[in-house]
C-alpha positions as CSV (number, residue, x, y, z in Angstrom):
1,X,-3.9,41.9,9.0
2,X,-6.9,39.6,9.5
3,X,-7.1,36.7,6.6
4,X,-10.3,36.9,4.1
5,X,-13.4,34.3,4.8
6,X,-12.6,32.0,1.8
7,X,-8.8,31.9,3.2
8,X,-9.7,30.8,6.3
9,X,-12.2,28.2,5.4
10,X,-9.5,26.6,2.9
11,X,-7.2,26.9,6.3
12,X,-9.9,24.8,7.6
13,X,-10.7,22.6,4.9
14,X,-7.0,21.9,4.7
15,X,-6.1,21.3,8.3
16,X,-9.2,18.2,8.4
17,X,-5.8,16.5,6.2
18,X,-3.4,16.9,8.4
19,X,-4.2,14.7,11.4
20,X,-0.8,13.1,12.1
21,X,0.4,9.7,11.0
22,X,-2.2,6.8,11.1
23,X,0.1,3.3,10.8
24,X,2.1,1.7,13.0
25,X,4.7,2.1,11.0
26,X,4.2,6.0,10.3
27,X,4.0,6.5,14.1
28,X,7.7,4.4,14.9
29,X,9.1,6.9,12.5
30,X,7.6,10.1,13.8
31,X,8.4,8.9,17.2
32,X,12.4,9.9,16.5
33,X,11.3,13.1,15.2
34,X,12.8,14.6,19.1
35,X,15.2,12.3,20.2
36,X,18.0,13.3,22.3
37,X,21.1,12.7,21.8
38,X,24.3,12.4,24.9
39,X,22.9,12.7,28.2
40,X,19.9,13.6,27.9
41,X,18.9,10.5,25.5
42,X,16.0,8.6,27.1
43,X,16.3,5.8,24.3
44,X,19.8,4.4,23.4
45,X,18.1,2.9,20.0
46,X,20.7,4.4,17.7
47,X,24.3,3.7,19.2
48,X,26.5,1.5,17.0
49,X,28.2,-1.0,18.3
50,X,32.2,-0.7,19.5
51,X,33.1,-2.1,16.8
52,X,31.2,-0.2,13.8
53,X,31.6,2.8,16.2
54,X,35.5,2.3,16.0
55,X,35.7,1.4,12.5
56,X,33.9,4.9,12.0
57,X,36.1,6.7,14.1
58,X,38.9,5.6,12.0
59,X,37.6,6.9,8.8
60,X,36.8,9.9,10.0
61,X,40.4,10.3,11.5
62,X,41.8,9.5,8.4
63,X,40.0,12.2,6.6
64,X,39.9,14.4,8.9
65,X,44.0,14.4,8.3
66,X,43.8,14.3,4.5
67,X,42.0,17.6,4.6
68,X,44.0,19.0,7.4
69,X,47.3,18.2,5.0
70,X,45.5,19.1,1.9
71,X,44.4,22.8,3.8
72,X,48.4,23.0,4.7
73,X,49.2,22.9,2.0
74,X,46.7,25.5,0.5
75,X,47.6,28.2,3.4
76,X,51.7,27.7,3.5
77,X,53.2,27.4,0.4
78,X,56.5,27.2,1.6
79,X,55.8,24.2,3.8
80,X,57.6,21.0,2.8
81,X,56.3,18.4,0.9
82,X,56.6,14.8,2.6
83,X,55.6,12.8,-0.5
């Protein structure tokens, strides 16, 4: 279904705004919009370092086996509590 003349010249109107982003700044943050991550990653800007990276690991490993316990507990009600 073609669009009416008025439609198209707002399309128009409106796409004269839309030019992409102008500062430096805007352009460095538009510039991540498609990075890649693994082995494909052309930039390596966002790795952590060892450190931070372990210390996240951590916490997440810890979580991960709070939930784990607290879904154990949810699905086998006959399973013994270790408190």
């Amino acid at each position: 279904m073609p669009i009416s003349k008025k439609q198209l010249m707002a399309n128009r109107k409106n796409a004269q705004k839309s030019t992409g982003p102008k500062t430096p700044l805007g352009k460095l943050r538009s510039s991540g919009n498609a990075h890649k991550h693994g082995l494909y990653s052309k930039n390596d800007t966002k790795t952590p370092s060892p450190k931070v990276f372990h210390l996240n690991q951590s916490l997440l490993m810890e979580l991960l086996s709070k939930e784990m316990e607290a879904q154990n507990k949810k699905t086998n009600p006959f399973s013994l509590s270790r408190s």
